[in-house]
C-alpha positions as CSV (number, residue, x, y, z in Angstrom):
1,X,0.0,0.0,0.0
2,X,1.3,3.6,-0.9
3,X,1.2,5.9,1.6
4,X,2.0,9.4,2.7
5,X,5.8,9.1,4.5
6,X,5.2,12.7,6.2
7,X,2.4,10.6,8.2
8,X,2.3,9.8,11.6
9,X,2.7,6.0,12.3
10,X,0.9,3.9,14.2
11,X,1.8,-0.1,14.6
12,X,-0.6,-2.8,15.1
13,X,0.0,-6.7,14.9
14,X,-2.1,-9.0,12.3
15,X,-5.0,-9.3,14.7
16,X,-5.9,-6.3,14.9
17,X,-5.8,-5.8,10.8
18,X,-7.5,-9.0,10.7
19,X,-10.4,-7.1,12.7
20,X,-10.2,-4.2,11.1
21,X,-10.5,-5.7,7.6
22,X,-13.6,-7.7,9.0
23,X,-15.8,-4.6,9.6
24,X,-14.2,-2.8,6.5
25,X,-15.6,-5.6,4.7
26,X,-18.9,-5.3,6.2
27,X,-18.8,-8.8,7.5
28,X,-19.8,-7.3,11.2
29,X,-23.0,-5.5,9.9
30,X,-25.1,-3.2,11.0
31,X,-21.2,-1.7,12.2
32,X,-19.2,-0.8,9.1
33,X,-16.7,1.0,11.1
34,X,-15.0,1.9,13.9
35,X,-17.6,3.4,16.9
36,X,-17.4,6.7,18.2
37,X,-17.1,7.7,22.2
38,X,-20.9,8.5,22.2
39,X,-21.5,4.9,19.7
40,X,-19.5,3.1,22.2
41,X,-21.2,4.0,25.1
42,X,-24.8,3.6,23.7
43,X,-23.7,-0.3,22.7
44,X,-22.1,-0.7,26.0
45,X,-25.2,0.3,27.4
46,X,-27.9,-1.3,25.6
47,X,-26.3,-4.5,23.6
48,X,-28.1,-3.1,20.3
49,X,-26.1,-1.1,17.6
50,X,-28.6,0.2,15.0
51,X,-31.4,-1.8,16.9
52,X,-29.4,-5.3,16.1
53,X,-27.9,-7.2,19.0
54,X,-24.4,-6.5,19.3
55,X,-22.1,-7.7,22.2
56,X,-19.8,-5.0,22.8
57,X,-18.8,-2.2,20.8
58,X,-15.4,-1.8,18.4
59,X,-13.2,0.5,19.3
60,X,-9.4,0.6,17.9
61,X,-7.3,1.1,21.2
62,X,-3.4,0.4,20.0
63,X,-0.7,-0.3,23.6
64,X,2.7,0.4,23.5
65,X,4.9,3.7,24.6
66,X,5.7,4.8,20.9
67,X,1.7,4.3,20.0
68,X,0.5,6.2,22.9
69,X,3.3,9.1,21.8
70,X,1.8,9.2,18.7
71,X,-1.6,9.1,19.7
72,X,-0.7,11.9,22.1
73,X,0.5,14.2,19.5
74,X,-2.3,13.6,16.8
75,X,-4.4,16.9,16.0
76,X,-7.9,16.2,14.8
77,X,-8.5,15.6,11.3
78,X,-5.0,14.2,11.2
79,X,-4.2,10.9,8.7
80,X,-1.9,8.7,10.3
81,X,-0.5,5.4,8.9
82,X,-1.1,2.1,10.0
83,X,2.0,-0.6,10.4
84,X,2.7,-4.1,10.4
85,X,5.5,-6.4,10.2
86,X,4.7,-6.5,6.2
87,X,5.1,-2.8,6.1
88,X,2.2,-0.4,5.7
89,X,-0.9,-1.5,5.6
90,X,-3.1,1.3,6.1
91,X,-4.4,4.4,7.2
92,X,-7.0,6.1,9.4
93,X,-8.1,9.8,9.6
94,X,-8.4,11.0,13.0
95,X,-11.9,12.5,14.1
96,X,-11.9,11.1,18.1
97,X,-9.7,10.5,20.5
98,X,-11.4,9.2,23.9
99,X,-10.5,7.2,26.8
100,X,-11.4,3.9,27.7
101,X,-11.8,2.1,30.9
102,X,-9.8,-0.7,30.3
103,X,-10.6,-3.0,32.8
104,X,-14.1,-2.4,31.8
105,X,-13.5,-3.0,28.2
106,X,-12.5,-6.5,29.5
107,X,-15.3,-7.0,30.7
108,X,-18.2,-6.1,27.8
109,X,-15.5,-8.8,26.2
110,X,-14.8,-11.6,28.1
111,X,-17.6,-11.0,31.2
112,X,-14.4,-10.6,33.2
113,X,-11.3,-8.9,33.8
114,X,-9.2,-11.8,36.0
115,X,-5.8,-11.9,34.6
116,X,-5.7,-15.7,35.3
117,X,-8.5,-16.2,32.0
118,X,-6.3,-16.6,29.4
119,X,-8.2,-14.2,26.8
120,X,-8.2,-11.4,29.5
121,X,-4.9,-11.8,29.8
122,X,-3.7,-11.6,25.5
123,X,-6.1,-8.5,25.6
124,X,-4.9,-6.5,28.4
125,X,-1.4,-6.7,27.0
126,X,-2.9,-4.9,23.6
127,X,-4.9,-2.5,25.2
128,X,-4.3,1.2,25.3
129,X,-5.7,3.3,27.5
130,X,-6.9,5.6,24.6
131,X,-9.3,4.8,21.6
132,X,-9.0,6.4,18.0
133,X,-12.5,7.0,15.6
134,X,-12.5,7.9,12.3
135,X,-12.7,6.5,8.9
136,X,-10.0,3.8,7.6
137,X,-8.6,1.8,5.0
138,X,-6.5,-1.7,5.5
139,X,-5.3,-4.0,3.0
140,X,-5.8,-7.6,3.8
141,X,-6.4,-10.1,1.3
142,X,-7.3,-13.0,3.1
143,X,-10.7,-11.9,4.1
144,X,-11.3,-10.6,0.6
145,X,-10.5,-13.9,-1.2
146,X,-12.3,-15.8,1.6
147,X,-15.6,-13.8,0.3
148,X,-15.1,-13.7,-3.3
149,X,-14.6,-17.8,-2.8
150,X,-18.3,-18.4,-1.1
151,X,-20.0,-15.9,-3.4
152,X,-18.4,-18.1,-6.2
153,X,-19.0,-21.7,-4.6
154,X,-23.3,-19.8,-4.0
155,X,-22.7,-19.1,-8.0
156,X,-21.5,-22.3,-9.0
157,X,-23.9,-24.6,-7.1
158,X,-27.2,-22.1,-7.2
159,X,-27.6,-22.6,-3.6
160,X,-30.4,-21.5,-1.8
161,X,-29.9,-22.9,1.7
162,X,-26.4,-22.1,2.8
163,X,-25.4,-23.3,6.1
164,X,-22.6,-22.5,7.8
165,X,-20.5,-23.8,10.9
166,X,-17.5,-22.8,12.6
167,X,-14.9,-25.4,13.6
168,X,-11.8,-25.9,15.3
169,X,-11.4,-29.6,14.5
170,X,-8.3,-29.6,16.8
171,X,-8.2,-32.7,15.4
172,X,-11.1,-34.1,13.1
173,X,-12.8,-36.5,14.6
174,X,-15.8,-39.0,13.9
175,X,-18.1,-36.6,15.6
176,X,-17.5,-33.7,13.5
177,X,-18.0,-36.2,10.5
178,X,-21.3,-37.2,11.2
179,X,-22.7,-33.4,11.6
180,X,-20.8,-32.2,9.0
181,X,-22.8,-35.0,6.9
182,X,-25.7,-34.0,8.6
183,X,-25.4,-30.6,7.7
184,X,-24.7,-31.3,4.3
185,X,-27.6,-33.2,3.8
186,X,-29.9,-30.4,5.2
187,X,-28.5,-27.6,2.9
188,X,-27.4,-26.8,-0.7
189,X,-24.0,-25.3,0.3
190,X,-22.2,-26.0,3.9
191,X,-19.3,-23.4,4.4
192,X,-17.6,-24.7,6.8
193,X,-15.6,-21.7,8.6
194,X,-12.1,-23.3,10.2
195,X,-10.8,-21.0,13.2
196,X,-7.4,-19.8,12.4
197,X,-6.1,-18.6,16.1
198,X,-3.3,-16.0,16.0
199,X,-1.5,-17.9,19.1
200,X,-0.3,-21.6,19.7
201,X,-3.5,-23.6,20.4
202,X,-2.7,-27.7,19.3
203,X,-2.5,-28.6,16.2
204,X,-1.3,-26.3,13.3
205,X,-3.5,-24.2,10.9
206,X,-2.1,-26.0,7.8
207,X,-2.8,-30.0,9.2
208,X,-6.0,-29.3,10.4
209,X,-6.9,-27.8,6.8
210,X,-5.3,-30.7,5.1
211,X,-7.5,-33.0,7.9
212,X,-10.7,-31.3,6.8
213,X,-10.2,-31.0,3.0
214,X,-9.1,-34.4,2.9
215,X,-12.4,-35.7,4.7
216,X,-14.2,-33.3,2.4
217,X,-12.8,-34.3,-1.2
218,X,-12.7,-37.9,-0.6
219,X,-15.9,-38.3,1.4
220,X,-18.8,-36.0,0.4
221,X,-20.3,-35.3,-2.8
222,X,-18.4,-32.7,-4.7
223,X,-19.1,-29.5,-4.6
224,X,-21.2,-29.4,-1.8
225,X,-18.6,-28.1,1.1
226,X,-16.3,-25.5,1.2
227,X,-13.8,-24.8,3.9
228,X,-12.8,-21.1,4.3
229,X,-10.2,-19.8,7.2
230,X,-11.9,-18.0,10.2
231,X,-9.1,-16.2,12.0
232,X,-10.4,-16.2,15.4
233,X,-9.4,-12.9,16.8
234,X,-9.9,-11.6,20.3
235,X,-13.1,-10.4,19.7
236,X,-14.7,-13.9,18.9
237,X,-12.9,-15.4,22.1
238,X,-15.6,-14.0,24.4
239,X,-18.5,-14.9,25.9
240,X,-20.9,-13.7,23.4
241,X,-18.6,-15.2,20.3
242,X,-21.9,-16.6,19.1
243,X,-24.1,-13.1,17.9
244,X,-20.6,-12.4,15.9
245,X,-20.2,-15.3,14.7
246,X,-24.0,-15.3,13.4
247,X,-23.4,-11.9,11.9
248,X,-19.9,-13.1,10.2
249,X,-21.8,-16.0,8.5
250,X,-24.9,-13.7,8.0
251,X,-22.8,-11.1,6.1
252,X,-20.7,-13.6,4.6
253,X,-23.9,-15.3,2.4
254,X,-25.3,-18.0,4.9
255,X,-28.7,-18.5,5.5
256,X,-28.5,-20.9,8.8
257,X,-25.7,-21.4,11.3
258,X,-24.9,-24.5,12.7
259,X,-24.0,-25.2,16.7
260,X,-23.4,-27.6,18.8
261,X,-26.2,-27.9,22.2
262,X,-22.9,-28.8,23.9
263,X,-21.3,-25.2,22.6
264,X,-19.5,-23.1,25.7
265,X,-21.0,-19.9,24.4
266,X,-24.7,-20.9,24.0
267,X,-24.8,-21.0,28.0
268,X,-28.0,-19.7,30.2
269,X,-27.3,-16.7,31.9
270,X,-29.2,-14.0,34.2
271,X,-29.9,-10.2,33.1
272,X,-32.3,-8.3,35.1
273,X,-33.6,-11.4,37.2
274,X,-34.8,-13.1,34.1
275,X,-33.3,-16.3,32.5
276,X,-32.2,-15.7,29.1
277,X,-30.4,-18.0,26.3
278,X,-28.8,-16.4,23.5
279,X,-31.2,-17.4,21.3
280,X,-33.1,-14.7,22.7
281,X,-30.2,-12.4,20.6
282,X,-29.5,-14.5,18.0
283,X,-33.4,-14.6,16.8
284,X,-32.9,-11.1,15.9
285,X,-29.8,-11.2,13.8
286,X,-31.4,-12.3,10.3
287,X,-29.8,-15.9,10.2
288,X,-31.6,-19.3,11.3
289,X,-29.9,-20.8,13.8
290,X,-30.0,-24.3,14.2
291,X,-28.8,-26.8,17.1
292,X,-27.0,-30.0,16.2
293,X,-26.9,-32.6,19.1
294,X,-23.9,-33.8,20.9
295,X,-22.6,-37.2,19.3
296,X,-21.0,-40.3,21.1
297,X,-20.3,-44.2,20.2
298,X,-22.6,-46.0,22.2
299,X,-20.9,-49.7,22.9
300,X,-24.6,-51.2,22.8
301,X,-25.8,-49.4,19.7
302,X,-22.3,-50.2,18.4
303,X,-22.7,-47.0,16.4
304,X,-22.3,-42.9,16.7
305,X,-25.9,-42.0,18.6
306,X,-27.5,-38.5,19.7
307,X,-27.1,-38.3,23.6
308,X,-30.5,-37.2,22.6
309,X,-32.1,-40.1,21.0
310,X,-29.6,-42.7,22.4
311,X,-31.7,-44.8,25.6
312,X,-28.4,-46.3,27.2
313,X,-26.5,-44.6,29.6
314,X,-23.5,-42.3,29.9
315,X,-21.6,-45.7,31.4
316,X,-21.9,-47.0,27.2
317,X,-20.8,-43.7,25.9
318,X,-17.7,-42.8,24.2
319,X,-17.5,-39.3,24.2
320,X,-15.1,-37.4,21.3
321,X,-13.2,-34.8,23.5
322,X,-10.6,-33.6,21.3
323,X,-8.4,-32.4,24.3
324,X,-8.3,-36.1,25.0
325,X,-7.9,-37.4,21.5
326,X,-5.3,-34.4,21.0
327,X,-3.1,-35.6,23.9
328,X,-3.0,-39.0,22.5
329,X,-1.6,-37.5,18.7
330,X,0.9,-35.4,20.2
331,X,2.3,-38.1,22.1
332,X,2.7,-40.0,18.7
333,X,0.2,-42.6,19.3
334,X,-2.5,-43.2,16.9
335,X,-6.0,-42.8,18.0
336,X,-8.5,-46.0,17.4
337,X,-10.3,-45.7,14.2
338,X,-13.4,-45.5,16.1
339,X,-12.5,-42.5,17.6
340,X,-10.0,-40.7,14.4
341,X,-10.9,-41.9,10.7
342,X,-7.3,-43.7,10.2
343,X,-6.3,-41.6,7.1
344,X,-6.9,-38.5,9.4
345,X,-4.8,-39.7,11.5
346,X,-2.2,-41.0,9.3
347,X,-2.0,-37.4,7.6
348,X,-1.3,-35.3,11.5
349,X,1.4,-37.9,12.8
350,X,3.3,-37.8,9.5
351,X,3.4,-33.9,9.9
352,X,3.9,-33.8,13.6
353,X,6.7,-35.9,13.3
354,X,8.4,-36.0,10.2
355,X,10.9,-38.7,9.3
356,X,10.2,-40.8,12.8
357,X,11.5,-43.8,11.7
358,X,14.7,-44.6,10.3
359,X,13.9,-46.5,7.3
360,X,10.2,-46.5,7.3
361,X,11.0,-48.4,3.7
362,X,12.4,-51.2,5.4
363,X,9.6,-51.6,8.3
364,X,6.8,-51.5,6.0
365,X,8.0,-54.4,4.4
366,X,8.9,-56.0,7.2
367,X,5.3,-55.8,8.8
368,X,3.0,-55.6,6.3
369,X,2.3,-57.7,3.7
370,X,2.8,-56.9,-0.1
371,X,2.0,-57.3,-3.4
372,X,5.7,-58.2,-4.1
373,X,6.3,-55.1,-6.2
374,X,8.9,-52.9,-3.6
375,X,7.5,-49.2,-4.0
376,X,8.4,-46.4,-2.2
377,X,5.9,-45.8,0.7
378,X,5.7,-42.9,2.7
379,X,4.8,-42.5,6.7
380,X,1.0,-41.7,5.9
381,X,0.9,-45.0,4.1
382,X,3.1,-46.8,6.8
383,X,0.7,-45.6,9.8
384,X,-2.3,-46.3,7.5
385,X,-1.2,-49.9,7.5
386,X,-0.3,-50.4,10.8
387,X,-3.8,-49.0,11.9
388,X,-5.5,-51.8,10.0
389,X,-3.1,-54.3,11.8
390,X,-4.4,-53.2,14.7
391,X,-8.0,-53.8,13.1
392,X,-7.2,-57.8,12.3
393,X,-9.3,-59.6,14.8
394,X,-8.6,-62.9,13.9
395,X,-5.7,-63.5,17.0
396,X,-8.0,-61.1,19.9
């Protein structure tokens, strides 16, 4: 981007442009911008922006001693440019400059301000203690190419009933299959939006796409997913991630958003001695919402079940945790089929630990039998056939 070097600079990491390219791309509608003092208040207030639900309200408050210095010698109506580690990325015009309570900030966020929550704590360490309004401009071309791509895939297909879910699949498991196939079944387009996180959180961006596109090419009907990345910045990390996330896939094209009843966000909780869900929000928002049970292997059904259709007890139950299944990969131990599909699995240990064996060559062809022709086999194909050792039942 080409910018004015007799600007002011201001720095900001790729979270914040991330965010800031989400409401310039009018994927947080009604808000197509940054709020002013009196907008912020008025949200903070009342939840509604524009008489739409809205959780909190988006203010661009950069930390650090060379920001504040700038921020502190900014006239109004000044342009300033905005800075990144991939040089300039943008630039703002200056019409407000208003404090914040910060610890109260935390709070519209995250429903707290405890230093121990781990969101609280990423947040406070980007927070200034003043907040800038006025109209912007960032480049960012994920989020472009991430709309141009579902507005094609709507194009292509003629879709009508677009539904939408957002997934970690930290890892893929059977779980997320079946309500990805249940989801697909119930709509013309499923976008499935994979959360990109902008710190360390298991497995890597790049082998949970390659998890997800492989269960998607070689396992549904063509054409009928598409798997977009969701880069999960602070603002989507608090407790009312849902109504944003609703508006995202709103703006975005979708016509229905998928959750789990098991989802941390879609808790109960108490506002003015009344009981509320968030559905009470999330009604207003212009999307259907729909609830998709919590799956498990039930050892008497001897198949995935809905805890809510399933009559056996939690004592049958296999329950996909993917904490639990995680811990298992990254200790390089293959997860049971019934838990991982096997070629999932196959594809995350030969990332996670690439060149493990000495001669994988050799041990394939020491351990599993052959055709006869020698061909080169790589670790994906080696744990592949090891997992469907462990499947022979003839000896157990």
């Amino acid at each position: 981007m080409t910018s004015s070097s007799k600007n002011k600079t201001l720095f900001i990491d790729d979270e914040a442009l991330s965010t800031l390219a989400l409401l310039q791309e009018g994927l947080l509608a009604p808000a197509h911008g940054l709020m002013s003092q009196r907008e912020a208040e008025e949200v903070d207030r009342t939840h509604l922006y524009q008489g739409i639900p809205f959780p909190f309200s988006l203010l661009f408050a950069p930390s650090g001693q060379r920001n504040q210095a700038t921020i502190e010698s900014l006239s109004l109506g000044e342009t300033v440019n905005l800075v990144s580690d991939q040089g300039v990325v943008g630039e703002m015009t200056v019409e407000e400059i208003f404090p914040i309570d910060q610890a109260q900030r935390l709070m519209h966020i995250y429903g707290t301000n405890d230093p121990s929550h781990p969101g609280v704590r990423n947040t406070m360490k980007r927070l200034g203690p003043l907040s800038l309004y006025g109209p912007y401009r960032v480049e960012y071309p994920l989020i472009q190419d991430t709309l141009r791509r579902i507005q094609q895939a709507i194009q292509r297909t003629g879709a009508r009933t677009i539904s939408s879910m957002m997934m970690a699949a930290n890892p893929l498991n059977r779980a997320h299959e079946r309500m990805i196939r249940q989801a697909t079944s119930e709509s013309d387009l499923l976008v499935i939006f994979l959360r990109k996180p902008f710190t360390d959180d298991g497995l890597r961006y790049d082998i949970r796409l390659a998890s997800l596109k492989q269960f998607v090419d070689g396992f549904l009907p063509r054409n009928r997913v598409l798997v977009v990345p969701f880069e999960n910045t602070y603002i989507f990390a608090g407790y009312n991630e849902l109504i944003l996330e609703a508006l995202l896939a709103k703006n975005s094209g979708c016509t229905e958003m998928l959750i789990g009843k098991n989802h941390a966000g879609l808790g109960l909780y108490y506002d003015k001695n009344h009981l509320n869900t968030l559905f009470d929000s999330l009604s207003d928002l212009g999307i259907r919402i729909k609830t998709v049970d919590e799956y498990v292997y039930c050892d008497i059904c001897k198949t995935l079940v809905s805890t809510y259709t399933c009559p056996h007890g939690q004592h049958h139950h296999i329950h996909y945790r993917p904490a639990s299944i995680l811990s298992l990969i990254e200790k390089g131990i293959l997860p049971p089929t019934i838990l991982v599909r096997k070629e999932i699995s196959a594809g995350i240990l030969a990332a996670l630990f690439p060149d493990r064996f000495d001669n994988v060559q050799a041990l394939y062809y020491s351990l599993m039998p052959s055709s006869g022709l020698l061909e080169t086999k790589t670790d994906k194909e080696f744990y592949i056939k090891l997992m469907e050792l462990y499947q022979t039942s003839s000896l157990t």
